[in-house]
C-alpha positions in Angstrom: -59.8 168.2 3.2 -61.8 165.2 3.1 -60.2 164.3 -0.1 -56.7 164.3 1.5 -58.5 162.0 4.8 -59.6 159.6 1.8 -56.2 159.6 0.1 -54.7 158.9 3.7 -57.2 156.5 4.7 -56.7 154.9 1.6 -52.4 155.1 1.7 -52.7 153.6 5.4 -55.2 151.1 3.7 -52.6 149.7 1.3 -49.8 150.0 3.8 -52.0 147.6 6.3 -52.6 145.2 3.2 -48.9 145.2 2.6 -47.8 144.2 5.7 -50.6 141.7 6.2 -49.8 139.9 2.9 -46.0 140.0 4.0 -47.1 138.7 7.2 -49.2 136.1 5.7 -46.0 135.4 3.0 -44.1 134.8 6.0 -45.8 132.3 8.0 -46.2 130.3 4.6 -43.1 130.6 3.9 -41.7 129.3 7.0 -44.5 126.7 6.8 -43.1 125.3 3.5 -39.4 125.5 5.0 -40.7 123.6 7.8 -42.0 121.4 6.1 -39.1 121.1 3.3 -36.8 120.4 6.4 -38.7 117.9 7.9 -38.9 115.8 4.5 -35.2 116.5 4.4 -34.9 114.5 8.1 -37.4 112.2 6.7 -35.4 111.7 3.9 -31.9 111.8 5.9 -32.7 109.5 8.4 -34.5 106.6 5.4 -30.9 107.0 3.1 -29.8 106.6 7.0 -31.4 103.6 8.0 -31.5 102.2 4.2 -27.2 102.4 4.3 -27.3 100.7 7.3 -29.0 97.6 6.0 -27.3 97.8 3.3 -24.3 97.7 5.3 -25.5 94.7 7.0 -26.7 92.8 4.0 -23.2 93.6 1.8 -21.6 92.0 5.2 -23.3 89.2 5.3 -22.7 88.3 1.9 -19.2 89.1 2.4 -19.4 86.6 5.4 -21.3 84.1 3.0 -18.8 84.3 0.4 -16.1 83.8 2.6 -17.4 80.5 4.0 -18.0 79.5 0.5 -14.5 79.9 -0.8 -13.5 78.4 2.7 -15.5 75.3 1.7 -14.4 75.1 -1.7 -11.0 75.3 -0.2 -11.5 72.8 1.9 -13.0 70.3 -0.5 -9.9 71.1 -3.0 -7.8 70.5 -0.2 -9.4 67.4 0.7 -9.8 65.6 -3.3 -5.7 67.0 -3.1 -5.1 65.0 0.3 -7.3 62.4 -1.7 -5.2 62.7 -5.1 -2.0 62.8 -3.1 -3.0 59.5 -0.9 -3.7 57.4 -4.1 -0.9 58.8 -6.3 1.6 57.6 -2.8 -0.7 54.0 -2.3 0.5 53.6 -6.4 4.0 54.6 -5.4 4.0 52.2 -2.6 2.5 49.3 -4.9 5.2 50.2 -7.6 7.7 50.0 -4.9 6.5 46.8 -4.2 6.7 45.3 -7.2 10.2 46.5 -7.9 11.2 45.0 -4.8 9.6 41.9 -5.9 11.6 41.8 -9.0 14.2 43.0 -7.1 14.5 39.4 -5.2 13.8 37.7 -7.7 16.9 39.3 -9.7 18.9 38.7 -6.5 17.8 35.2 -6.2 18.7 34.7 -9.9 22.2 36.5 -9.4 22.5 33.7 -6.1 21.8 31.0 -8.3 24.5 32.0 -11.0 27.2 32.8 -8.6 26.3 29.7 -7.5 26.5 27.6 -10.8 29.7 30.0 -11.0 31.0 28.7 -7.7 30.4 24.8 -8.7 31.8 24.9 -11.5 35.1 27.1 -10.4 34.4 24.2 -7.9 34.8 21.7 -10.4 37.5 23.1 -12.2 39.5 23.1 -9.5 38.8 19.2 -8.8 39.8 18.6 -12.3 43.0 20.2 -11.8 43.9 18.3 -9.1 42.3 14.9 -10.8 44.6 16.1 -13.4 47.5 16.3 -11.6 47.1 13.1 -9.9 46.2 11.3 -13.2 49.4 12.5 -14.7 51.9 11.0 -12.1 50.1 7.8 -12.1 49.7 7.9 -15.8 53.1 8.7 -16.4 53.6 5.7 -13.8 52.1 3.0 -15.3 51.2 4.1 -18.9 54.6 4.8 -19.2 53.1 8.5 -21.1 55.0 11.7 -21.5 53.4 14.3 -19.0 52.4 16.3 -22.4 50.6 13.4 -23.5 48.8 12.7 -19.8 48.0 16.9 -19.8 46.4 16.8 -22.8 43.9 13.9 -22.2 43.0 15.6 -19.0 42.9 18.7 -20.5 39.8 17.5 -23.3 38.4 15.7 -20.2 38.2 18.8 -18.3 36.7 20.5 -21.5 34.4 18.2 -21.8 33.0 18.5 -18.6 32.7 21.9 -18.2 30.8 22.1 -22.0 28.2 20.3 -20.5 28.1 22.1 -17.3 27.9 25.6 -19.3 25.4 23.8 -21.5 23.2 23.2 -18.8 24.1 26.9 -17.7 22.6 28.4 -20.7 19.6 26.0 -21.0 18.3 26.9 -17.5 18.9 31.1 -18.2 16.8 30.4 -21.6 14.0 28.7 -20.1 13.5 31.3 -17.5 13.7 33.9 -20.1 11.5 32.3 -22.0 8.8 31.4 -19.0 9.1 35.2 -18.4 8.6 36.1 -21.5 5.2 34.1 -22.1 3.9 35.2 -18.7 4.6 39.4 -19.7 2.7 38.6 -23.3 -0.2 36.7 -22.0 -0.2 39.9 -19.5 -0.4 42.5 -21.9 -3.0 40.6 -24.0 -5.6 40.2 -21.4 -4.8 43.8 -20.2 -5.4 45.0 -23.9 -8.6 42.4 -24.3 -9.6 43.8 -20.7 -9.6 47.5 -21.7 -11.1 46.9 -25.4 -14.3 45.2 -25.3 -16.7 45.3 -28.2 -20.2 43.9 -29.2 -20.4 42.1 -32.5 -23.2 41.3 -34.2 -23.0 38.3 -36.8 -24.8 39.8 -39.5 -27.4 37.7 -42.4 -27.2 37.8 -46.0 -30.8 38.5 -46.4 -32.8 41.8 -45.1 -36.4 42.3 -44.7 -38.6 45.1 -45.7 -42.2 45.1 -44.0 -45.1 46.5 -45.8 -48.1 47.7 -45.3 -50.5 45.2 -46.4 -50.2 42.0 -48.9 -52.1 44.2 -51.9 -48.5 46.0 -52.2 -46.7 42.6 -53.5 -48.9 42.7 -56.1 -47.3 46.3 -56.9 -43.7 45.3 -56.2 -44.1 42.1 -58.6 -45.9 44.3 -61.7 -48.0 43.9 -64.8 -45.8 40.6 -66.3 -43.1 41.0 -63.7 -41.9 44.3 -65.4 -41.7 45.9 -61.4 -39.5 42.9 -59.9 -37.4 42.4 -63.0 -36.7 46.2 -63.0 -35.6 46.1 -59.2 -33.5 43.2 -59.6 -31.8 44.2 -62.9 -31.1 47.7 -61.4 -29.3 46.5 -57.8 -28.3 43.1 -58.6 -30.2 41.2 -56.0 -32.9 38.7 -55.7 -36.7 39.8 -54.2 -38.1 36.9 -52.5 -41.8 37.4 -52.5 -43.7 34.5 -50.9 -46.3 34.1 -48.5 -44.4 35.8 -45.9 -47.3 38.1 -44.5 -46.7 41.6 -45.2 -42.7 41.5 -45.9 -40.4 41.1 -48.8 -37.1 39.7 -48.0 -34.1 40.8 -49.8 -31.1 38.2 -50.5 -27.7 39.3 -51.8 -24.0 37.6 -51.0 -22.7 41.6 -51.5 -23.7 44.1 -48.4 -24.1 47.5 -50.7 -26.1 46.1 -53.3 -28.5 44.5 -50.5 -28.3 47.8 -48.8 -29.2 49.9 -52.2 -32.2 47.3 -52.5 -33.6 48.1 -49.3 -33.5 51.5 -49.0 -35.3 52.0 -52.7 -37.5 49.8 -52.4 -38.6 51.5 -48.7 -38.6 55.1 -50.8 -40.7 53.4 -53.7 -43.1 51.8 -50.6 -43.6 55.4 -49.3 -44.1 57.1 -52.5 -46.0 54.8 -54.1 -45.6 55.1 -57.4 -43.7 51.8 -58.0 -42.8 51.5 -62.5 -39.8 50.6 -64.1 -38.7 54.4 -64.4 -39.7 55.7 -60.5 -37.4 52.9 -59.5 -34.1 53.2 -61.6 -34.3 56.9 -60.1 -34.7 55.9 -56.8 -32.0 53.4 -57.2 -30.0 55.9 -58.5 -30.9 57.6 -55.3 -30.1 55.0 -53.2 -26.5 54.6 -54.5 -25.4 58.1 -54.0 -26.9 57.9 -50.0 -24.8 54.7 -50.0 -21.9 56.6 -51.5 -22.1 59.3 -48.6 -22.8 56.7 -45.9 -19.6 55.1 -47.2 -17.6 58.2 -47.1 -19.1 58.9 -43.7 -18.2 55.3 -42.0 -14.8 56.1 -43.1 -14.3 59.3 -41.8 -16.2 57.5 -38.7 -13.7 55.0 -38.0 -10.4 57.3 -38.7 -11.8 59.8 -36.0 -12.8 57.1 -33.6 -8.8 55.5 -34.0 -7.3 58.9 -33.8 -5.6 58.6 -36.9 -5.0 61.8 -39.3 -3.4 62.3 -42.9 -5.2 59.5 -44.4 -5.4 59.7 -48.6 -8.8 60.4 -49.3 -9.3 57.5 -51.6 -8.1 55.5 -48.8 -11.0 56.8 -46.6 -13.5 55.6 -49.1 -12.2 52.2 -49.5 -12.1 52.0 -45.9 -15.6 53.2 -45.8 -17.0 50.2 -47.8 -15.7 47.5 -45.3 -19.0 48.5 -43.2 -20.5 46.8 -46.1 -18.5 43.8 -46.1 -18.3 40.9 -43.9 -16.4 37.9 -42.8 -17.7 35.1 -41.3 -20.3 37.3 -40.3 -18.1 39.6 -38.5 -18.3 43.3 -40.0 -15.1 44.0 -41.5 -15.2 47.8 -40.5 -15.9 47.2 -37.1 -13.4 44.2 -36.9 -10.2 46.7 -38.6 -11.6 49.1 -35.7 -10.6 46.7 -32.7 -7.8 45.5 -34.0 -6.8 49.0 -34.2 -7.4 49.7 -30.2 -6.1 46.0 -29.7 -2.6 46.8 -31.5 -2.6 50.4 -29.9 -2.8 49.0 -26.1 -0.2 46.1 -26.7 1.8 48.9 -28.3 1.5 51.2 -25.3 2.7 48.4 -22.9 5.9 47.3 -25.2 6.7 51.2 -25.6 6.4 51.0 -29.3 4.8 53.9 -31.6 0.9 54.0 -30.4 -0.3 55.8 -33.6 1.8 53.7 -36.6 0.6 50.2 -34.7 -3.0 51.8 -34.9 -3.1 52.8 -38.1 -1.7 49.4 -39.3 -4.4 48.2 -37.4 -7.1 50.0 -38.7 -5.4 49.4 -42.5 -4.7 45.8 -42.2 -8.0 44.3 -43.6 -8.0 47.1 -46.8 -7.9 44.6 -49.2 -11.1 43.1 -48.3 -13.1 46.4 -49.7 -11.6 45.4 -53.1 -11.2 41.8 -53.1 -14.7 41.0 -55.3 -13.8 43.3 -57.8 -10.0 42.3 -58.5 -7.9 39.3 -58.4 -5.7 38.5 -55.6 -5.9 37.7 -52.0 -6.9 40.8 -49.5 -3.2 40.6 -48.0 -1.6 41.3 -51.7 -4.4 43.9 -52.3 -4.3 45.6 -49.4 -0.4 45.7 -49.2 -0.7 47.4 -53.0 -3.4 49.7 -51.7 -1.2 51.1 -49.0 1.8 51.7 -51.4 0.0 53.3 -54.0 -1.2 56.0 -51.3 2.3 56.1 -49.9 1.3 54.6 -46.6 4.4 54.1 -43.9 6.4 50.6 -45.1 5.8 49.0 -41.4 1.7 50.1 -42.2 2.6 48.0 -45.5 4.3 45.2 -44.0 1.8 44.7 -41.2 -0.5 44.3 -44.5 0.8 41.5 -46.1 2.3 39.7 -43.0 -0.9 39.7 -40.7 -2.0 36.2 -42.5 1.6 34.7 -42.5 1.6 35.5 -46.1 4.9 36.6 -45.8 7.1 36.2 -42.2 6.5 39.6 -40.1 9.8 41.6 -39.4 8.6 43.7 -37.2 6.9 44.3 -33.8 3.8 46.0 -35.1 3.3 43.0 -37.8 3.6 41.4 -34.7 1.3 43.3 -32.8 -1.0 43.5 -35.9 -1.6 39.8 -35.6 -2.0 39.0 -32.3 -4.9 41.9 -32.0 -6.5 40.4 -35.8 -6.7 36.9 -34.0 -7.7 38.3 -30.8 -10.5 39.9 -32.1 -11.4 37.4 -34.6 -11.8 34.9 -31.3 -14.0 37.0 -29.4 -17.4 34.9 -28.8 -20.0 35.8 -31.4 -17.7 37.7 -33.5 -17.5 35.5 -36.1 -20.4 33.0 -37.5 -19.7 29.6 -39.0 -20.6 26.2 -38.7 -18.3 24.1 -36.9 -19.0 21.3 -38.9 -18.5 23.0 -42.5 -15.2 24.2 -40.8 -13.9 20.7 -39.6 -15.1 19.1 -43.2 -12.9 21.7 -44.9 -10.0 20.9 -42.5 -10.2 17.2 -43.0 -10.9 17.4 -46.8 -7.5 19.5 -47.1 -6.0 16.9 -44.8 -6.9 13.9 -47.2 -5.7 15.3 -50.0 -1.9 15.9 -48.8 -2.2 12.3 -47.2 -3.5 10.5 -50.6 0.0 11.4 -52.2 3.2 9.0 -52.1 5.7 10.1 -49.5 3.4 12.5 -47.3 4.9 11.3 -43.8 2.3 13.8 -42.0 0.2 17.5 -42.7 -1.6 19.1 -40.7 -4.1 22.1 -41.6 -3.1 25.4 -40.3 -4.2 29.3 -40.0 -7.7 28.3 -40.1 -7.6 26.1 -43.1 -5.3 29.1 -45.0 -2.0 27.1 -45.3 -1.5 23.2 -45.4 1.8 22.2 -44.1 3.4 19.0 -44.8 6.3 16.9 -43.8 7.4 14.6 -46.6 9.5 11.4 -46.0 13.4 12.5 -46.9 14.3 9.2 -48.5 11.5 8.8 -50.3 11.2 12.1 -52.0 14.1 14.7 -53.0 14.3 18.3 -53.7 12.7 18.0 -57.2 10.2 15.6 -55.9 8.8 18.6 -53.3 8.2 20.9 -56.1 6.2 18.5 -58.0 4.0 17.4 -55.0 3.7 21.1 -54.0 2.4 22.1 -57.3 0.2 18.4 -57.2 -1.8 19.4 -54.0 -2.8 23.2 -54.6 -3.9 22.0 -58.0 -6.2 19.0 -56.4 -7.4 21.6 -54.1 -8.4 24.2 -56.5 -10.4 21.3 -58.3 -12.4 19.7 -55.6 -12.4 22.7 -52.9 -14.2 25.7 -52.6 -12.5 28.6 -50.3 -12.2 31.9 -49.8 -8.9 34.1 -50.8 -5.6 31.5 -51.3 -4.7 28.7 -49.4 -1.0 28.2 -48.9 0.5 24.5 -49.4 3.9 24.6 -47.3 6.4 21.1 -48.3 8.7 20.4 -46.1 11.7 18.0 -46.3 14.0 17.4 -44.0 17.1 15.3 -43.5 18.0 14.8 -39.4 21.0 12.7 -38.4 20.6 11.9 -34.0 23.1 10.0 -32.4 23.6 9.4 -28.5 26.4 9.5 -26.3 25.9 7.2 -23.5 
């Protein structure tokens, strides 16, 4: 019996402790779901709250995008307006003009009929002149009224020649005032919108050094040093008691440039014998090679000019080492290029073949110390062996007058040579030399029998002269022609060819009074 109390006692035991834990399981269990649902509120109402400012701020930027693209709509408007404005002021100034010319066409066409109305005026005044002279002719003359109709009929002739005459002379002047005005338009308009900075350059280049002691290294044991620098670029070292500098002279740019730029390596290697410097010389020529090649392919990109022979490129690369009065040759071939180009643009002839004629037309100076012949001739042969356009050739041998230019762009080619030839500081010479070598050519055409006058031309590169008809005849032109360029090749010195030009002529002017 008491073992079946225990067993109860201990059944009812377990029971209690059952319920109690599932009581206890319970309340923590509906703790935790409390719990779990408030941190899902908590969680609800921050996603909530967190979507409504991001609502607010995605608005705003939408608002703040919107007024952007409003302003930058409002701005394109306005530069449109703007655009439109300037592009209807041009319209109205074009307008303008044409009206302008407009007039003056209709004044012109006035002034014709008018001439046309005088002389239909005339005319008519003749014919009745006529008509009157013949009766009173065939009064008291006692002529035929054929004979009376034909003298009136030469002296109506006559009159209206002249009157036509007259006609003609006043449309030419005008056309040729006109004409004058438009080309000294279009030249300062192309002088205006092409504006370079020259910069007469020396024959002679410095090289500073370090300190006087280095002279002594240049010069060598018995001279070897300078003899091997001077025998290796062809120039002369000046070395005198210039502090701290050496000073270069050479009549040809690349051999004075070669100079320098070894002798600066040698300075900063400083191991300066006969050997060290025919390698840097060596050096020095292939940099010059690649700056040549360089300055070529520098120039054809800056003149927008494409298909050039590569040979061509080269040659035109060495002009940056030649000069001309000063006046880089490179640099010079460059404007006239731009200068030819804008005339061209304006006359409504081919841009690109009056710029590459341009930029072509000095070619024979690259070659001109190593071969015989004037630059034009050189040039000219240059271009045809590289199958350059014929007008690109022409322009070439006509730009000095060497031959007479047939077309526009020989035209064109030099106007823009003289223009930028003229430009102040472009070119450096003394004025003296210059008017010596004018007068000397001068005296020597005037010391010959006949010479009636001469007069130096095209810079002092043609002589033309006017011989006296009576005293000299065809034969006699040959010989004096032949005389002079032979008296100037003897006493003158000059550059390239000067032409000598004989003129005779034979002019028979009467008067009628």
């Amino acid at each position: 019996m008491p073992t079946i109390v225990w067993v109860v006692i201990a059944v009812a035991a377990c029971i209690l402790g059952a319920l109690g834990g599932f009581v206890y399981y319970k309340n923590t269990l509906e703790k935790k779901i409390g719990r779990a649902d408030k941190y899902a509120k908590e969680l609800l109402d921050d996603a909530t709250r967190k979507a409504e400012d991001k609502k607010k701020e995605t608005i705003l930027e939408a608002k703040e995008e919107v007024l952007r693209l409003k302003g930058e709509l409002d701005r394109e408007i306005n530069d449109r307006r703007a655009e439109q404005m300037r592009a209807e002021r041009r319209v109205a100034q074009r307008e303008e003009t044409m009206d302008k010319k407009l007039d003056n066409l209709e004044k012109r066409e006035e002034r014709m009929n008018q001439k046309s109305e005088e002389i239909s005026r005339r005319l008519k005044e003749a014919e009745e002149l006529r008509d009157k002279q013949a009766g009173e002719l065939e009064r008291i003359a006692g002529l035929t009224a054929e004979e009376a109709t034909q003298a009136i009929i030469a002296r109506v002739e006559k009159e209206a020649y002249h009157d036509a005459a007259a006609l003609v002379r006043e449309i030419e002047q005008n056309a040729k005032e006109e004409g004058t005005k438009k080309a000294r338009n279009i030249i300062a308009l192309a002088i205006q919108k092409c504006a370079s900075d020259h910069v007469a350059e020396t024959t002679v280049s410095v090289i500073s050094l370090p300190n006087d002691d280095m002279k002594g290294r240049i010069i060598g044991r018995e001279g070897r040093n300078i003899r091997a620098l001077e025998q290796a670029t062809g120039v002369d070292l000046i070395i005198d008691d210039t502090p701290e500098a050496v000073i270069i002279s050479a009549f040809d740019p690349v051999r004075r440039e070669t100079a320098r730029i070894a002798i600066e390596r040698l300075l900063a290697d400083g191991r300066i014998h006969p050997a060290r410097i025919e390698e840097m010389v060596e050096k020095a020529k292939k940099e010059i090679d690649e700056q040549i090649k360089e300055a070529g392919e520098q120039a054809i990109f800056e003149t927008g000019q494409h298909g050039i022979h590569p040979e061509l490129v080269k040659i035109l690369g060495r002009m940056k080492y030649r000069t001309s009065y000063g006046q880089n040759v490179l640099k010079h071939s460059i404007e006239v290029a731009h200068l030819a180009g804008l005339m061209a643009a304006e006359l409504g002839v081919d841009v690109q073949l009056a710029k590459r004629a341009g930029l072509l037309h000095d070619l024979g100076k690259a070659v001109d110390r190593e071969q015989e012949g004037t630059h034009t001739a050189l040039g000219g042969e240059l271009a045809r062996k590289y199958k350059e356009h014929p007008e690109v050739i022409h322009a070439i041998l006509a730009h000095h007058n060497d031959v007479d230019p047939q077309s526009i762009i020989a035209v064109l080619v030099q106007a823009a040579d003289a223009i930028s030839a003229a430009r102040p500081g472009a070119r450096r010479e003394m004025l003296e030399n210059y008017i010596k070598r004018l007068t000397k050519l001068e005296e020597i055409a005037n010391s010959f029998s006949g010479v009636e006058k001469c007069f130096a031309i095209q810079s002092g590169r043609e002589v033309r002269i006017m011989v006296k008809p009576e005293d000299v005849n065809d034969d006699g032109v040959r010989i004096i022609a032949k005389e002079i360029a032979k008296r100037i090749e003897n006493e003158m010195e000059f550059p390239g060819q000067i032409r000598v030009n004989v003129i005779r002529e034979m002019r028979s002017v009467e008067y009628a009074k």
